[in-house]
PLY file of the C-alpha trace (Angstrom):
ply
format ascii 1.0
element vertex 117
property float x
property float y
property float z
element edge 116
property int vertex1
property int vertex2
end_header
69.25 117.53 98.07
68.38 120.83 98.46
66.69 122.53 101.69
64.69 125.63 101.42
64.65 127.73 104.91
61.37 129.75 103.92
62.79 132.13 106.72
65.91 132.68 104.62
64.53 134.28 101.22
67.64 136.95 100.59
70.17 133.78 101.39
71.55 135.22 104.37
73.19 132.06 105.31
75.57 133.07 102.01
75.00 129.33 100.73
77.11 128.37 97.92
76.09 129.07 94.10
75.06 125.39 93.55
73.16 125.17 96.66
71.41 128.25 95.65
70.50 126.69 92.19
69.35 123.54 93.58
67.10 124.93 96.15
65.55 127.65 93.51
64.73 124.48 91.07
63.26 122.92 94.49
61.10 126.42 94.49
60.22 125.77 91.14
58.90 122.09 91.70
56.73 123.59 95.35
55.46 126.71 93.36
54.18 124.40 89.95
52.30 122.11 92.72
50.78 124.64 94.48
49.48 126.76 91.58
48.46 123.44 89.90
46.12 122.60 93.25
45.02 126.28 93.37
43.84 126.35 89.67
42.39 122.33 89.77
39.52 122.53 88.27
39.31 125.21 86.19
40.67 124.10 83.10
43.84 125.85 83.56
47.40 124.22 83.19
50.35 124.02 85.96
53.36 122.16 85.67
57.36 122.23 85.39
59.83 120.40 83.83
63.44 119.44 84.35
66.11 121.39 82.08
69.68 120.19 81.85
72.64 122.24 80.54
74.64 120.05 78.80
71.92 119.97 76.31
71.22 121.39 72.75
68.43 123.86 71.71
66.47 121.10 69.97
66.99 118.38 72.94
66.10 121.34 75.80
62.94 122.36 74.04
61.65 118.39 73.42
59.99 117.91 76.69
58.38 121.64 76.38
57.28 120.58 72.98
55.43 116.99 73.68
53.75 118.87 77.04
52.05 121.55 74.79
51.09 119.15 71.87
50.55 115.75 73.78
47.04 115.21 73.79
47.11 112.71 76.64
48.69 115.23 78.70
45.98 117.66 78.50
44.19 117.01 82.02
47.94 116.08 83.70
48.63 119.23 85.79
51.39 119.96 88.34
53.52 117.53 87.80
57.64 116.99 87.01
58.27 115.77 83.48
62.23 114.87 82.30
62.62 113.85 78.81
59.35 113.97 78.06
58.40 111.42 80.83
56.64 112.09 84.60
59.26 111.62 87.10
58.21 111.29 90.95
59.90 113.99 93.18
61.35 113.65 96.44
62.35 114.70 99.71
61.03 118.02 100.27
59.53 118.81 96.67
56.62 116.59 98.32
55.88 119.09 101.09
52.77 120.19 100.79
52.81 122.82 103.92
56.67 123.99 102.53
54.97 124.58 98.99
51.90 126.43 100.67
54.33 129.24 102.32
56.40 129.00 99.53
53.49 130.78 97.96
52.03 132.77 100.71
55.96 134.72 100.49
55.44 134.58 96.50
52.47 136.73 96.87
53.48 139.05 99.64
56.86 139.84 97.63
54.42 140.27 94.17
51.73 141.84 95.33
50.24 139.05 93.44
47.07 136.69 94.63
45.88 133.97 93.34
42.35 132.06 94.66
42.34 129.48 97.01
40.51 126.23 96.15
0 1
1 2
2 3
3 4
4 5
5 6
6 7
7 8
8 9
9 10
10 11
11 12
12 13
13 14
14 15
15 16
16 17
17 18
18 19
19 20
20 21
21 22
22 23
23 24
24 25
25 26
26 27
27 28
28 29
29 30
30 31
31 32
32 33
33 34
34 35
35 36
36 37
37 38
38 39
39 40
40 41
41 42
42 43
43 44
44 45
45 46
46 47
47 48
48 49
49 50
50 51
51 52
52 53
53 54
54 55
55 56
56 57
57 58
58 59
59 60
60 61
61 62
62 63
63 64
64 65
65 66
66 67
67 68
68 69
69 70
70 71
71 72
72 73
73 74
74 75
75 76
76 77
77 78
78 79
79 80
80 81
81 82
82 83
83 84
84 85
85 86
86 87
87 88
88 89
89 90
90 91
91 92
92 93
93 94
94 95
95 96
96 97
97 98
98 99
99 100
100 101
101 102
102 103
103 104
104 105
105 106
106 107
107 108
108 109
109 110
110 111
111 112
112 113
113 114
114 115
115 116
């Protein structure tokens, strides 16, 4: 499972390429939830889904297909879908303070703000 030290950004711990990867899909998951609680309620659309590698054009692109068509997905925001299906996250994807500063950095590195609800 990957740990993100929020302190660490530039990865001066020199973490292995793997770890690196796992812990910027981990980013990915904290980001989608926060922008998905900043924007509830506003009509707007956050989310993220999983992408595997060993995986053809067609097969990557399905989930990313059925979450722009799927009209029953239309309210669902900030959530993890895999194969076209919601799948719960764990561990420290559910951190809601983690996901906040995860953010806060986003912005201060951007230049970048987005309003808080």
């Amino acid at each position: 499972m990957a740990n993100l030290d929020i302190n660490d950004m530039k990865n001066d711990r020199k973490l292995s390429n793997f770890s690196i990867y796992a812990i910027s899909k981990l980013c990915n998951i904290l980001f989608s939830k926060e922008l998905a609680r900043r924007l509830s309620g506003t009509g707007k659309w956050g989310g993220l889904q999983e992408y595997l590698l060993l995986r053809t054009i067609e097969e990557g692109a399905q989930t990313t297909i059925h979450l722009a068509v799927a009209p029953e997905l239309e309210k669902i925001t900030g959530k993890y879908f895999s194969d076209c299906k919601e799948k719960a996250v764990k561990g420290p994807a559910n951190d809601i303070t983690l996901a906040k500063s995860l953010f806060k950095i986003s912005e201060e590195i951007t230049g970048v703000t987005f309003s808080k609800t």
